[in-house]
N, C-alpha and C positions, 0 to 999 in steps of 0.2 A: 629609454625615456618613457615614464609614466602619460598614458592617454587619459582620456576620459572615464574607459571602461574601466580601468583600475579601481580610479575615484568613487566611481558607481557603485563598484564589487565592497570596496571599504565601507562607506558609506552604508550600504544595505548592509553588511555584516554589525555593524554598531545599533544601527535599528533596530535589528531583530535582538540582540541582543538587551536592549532599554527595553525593550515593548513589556516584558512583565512589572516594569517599574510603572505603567502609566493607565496599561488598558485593562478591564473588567476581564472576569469571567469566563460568559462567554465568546469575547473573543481568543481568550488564549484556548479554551478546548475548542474554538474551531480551530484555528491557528497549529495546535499540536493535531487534531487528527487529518488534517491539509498537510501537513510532513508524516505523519503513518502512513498516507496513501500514496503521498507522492516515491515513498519507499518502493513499496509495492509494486504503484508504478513503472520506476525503473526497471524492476525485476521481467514484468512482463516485456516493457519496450525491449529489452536485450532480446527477449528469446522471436517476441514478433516483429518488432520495429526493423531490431539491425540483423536478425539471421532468418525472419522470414516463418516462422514456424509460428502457425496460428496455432492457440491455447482457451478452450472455456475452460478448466480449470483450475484456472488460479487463486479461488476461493476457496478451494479444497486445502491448498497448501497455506492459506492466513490462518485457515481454523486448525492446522496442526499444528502450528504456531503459535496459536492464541493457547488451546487447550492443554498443550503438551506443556507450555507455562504455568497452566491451574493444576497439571497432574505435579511435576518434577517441585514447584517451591507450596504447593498446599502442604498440608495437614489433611492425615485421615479423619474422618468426621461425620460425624450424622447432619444429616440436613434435609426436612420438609420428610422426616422418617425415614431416609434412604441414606444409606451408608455412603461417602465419597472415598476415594483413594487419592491419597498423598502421598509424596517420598519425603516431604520437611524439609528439601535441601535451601541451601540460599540461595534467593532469588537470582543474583551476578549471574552463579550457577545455570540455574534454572532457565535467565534466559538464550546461554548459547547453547546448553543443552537444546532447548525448544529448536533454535535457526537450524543446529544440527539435524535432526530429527525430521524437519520439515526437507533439510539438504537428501536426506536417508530415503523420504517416503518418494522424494524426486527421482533417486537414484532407482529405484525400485523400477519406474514408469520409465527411465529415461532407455531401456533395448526399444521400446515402444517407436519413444521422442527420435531415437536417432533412424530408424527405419521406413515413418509416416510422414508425410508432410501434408499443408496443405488443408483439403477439407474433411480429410481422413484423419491428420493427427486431432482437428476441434474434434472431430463424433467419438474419436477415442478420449478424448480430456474429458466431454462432456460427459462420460460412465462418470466420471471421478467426482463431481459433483452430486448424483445419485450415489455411488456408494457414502460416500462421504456425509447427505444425509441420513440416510441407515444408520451408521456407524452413532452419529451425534446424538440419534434418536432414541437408540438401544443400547448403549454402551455404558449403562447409566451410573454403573461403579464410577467410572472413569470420567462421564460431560454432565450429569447429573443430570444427565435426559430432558424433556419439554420444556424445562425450566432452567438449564443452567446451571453453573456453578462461580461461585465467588471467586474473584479476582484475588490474590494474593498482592500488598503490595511490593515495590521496588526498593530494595535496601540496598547500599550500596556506600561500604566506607563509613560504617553507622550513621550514614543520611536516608533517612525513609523517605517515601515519593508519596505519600499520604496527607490526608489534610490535617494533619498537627500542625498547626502554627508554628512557622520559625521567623520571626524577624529579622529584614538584612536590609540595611539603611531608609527605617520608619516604615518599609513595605511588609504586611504580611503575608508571609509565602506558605500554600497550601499545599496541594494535590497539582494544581492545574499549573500554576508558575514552575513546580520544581520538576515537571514531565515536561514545561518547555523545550528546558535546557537538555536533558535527554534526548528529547525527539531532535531536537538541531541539531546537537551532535553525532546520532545516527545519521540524521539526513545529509549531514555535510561529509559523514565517512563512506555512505554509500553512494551520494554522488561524486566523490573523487574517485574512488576505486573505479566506480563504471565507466567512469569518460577517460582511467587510465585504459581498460579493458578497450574501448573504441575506440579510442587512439593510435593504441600499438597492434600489434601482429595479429592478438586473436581479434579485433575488430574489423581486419583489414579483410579475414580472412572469413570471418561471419558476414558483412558485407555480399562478400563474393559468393557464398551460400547461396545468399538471400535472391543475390542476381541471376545468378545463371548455375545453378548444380553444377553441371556434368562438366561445366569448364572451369570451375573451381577444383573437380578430382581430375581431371586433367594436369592440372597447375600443381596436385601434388597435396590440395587438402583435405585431411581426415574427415570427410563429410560426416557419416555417422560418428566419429567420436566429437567432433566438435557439437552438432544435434543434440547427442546428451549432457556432454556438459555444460553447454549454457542452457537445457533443463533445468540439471540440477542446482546452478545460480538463481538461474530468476527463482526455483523454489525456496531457496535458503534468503533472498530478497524477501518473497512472500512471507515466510515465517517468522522472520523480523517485524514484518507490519502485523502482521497478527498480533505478535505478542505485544507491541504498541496500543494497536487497538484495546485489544483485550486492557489495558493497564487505564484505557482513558474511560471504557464502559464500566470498569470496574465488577462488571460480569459478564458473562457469554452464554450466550442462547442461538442451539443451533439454526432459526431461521435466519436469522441477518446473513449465516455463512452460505448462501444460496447462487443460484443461477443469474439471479440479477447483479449479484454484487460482481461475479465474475464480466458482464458485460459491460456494468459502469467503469470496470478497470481495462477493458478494450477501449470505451469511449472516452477514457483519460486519454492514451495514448493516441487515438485517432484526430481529435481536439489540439491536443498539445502540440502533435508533431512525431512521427514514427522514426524511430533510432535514433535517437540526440535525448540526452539527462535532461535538456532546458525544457523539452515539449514536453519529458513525462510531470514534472514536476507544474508545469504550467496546468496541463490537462487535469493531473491531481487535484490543482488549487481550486479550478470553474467545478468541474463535476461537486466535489466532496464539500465546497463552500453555499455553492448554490443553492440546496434544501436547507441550509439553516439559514441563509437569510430569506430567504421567502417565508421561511418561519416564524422570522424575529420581526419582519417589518410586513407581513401576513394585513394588520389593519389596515396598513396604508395603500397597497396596494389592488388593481382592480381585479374583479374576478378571481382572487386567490382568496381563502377563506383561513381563519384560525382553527388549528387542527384540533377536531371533536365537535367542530360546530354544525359541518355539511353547508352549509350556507353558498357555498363555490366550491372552484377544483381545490383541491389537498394541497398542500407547497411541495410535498413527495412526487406526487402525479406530473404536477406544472412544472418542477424539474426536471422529468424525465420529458416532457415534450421539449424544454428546451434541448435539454442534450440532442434527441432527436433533429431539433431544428439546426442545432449547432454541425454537428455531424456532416448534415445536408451541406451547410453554408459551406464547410471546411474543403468538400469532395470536389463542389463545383469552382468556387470560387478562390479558397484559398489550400491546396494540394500540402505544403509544407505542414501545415498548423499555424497555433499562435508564437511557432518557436521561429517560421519564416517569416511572421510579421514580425518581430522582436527585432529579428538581424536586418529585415530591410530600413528601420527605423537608425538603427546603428548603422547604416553604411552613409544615412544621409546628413548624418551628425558629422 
């Protein structure tokens, strides 16, 4: 017998799916990059949430993702007098090569992952971060250095992801509508896959990681090979949201890929709810939603100022105090996240 939750899940899947027929703009790039991150998200909940292994660098693995998509579907090219490197291939290509690559540079680190836990494995992620800006900074064949490099777009089935106009019953669809449908469909392949991964053995057995080490290898589980391979997932997660990203900025510039970005994707998962798809993707949508509408509605509201004015706090700054304050609320008051208010709301129903 079909419940309510069914209804709900239906329902919200028809939604999302009308929303480029009805809303502007700017709601659908925030909309798509609140499913980039909630990607992302997931990737780190697996490895911190459900197996316990604290990570800052998981912004190192978006920007291998992002990058390695401007390396694999560019063109070689001059730009701003500086020569870029491209391989031309197609983008399809391009982008599972990129998730690949990002899987590769995880695997690389993952003797580390499976070895350290804790607050040793963060001060060892958090090298990866620094190297990683070096790399961005200097590399400049390849990330086109201070300034970035152009975004290649998405083809696919000779449908480009570009703002060419195409009309599809009296809507015209640009850049931003036709990476909706993209970014859902990743988001819907990587949240099934992850809550299949939590569900069955290796979740049960990550869990048990997370809980208690030594009676998990007791019981007979691969501690360290487990450690690295959900590594090298959440990395191959991350380089998925990268190359999303990357596709909604349309360029990449190594500061965004920094130290903060990696702790707003700890404060997704801390917000949302640790080990469960529902909190990463909740926690995804407050974090990575909340600077742009304090952006968008900046006049209306008090003490937030419109950015370049100075006038008040930044809506960048006033979101990071909220997170902060969220955080606080989530530790004392609500332990689960908003993924345990969600369920308690549904059990009263």
């Amino acid at each position: 017998m079909r419940g309510p939750r069914t209804y709900g899940w239906a329902v919200g899947g028809v939604l999302m799916l009308a929303l480029p027929f009805y809303v502007d703009r700017f709601w659908l790039q925030a909309g798509v990059f609140a499913m980039a991150a909630a990607i992302g998200a997931i990737g780190i909940n697996l490895l911190t949430g459900a197996t316990g292994q604290l990570s800052m660098g998981h912004a190192f693995f978006l920007a291998v993702g992002a990058y390695g998509y401007c390396v694999f579907a560019g063109e070689s090219t001059v730009e701003s007098g500086h020569r870029l490197t491209g391989l031309g291939l197609p983008s399809w290509l391009a982008v599972i090569l990129a998730v690949a690559l990002a899987g590769v540079a995880g695997g690389l680190f993952s003797p580390i992952a499976g070895r350290l836990r804790g607050a040793y494995l963060g001060i060892a992620t958090l090298a990866l971060i620094f190297i990683g800006q070096h790399l961005l900074f200097n590399a400049r064949d390849l990330t086109g250095g201070f300034n970035g490099r152009a975004v290649p777009p998405l083809s696919l089935f000779g449908f480009t992801f570009d703002d060419s106009e195409r009309v599809i019953a009296a809507v015209p669809f640009q850049s931003s509508e036709k990476l909706w449908y993209a970014a859902l469909l990743a988001l819907v392949a990587g949240a099934l896959f992850a809550r299949g991964v939590l569900r069955g053995r290796p979740g049960r057995a990550m869990n048990a990681i997370r809980d208690h080490r030594i009676a998990a290898g007791v019981m007979g589980v691969p501690v360290a090979r487990y450690r690295a391979a959900v590594f090298v997932l959440s990395s191959m997660y991350a380089g998925l949201a990268g190359v999303l990203l990357a596709l909604i900025f349309q360029r990449t510039v190594p500061d965004y890929f920094g130290m903060t970005l990696s702790l707003e994707y700890l404060a997704m998962i801390v917000i949302g709810g640790l080990g469960t798809v529902r909190g990463a993707v909740l926690g995804a949508a407050f974090v990575s939603l909340l600077p742009q509408l304090l952006t968008r509605y900046s006049d209306s509201l008090p003490l937030v100022s419109t950015p370049g004015t100075g006038s008040g706090i930044a809506p960048g700054e006033a979101a990071r105090y909220l997170y902060g304050a969220a955080i606080v609320a989530v530790v004392l008051f609500l332990p689960g996240g908003l993924t345990r208010l969600t369920m308690t709301r549904e059990k009263k129903q």
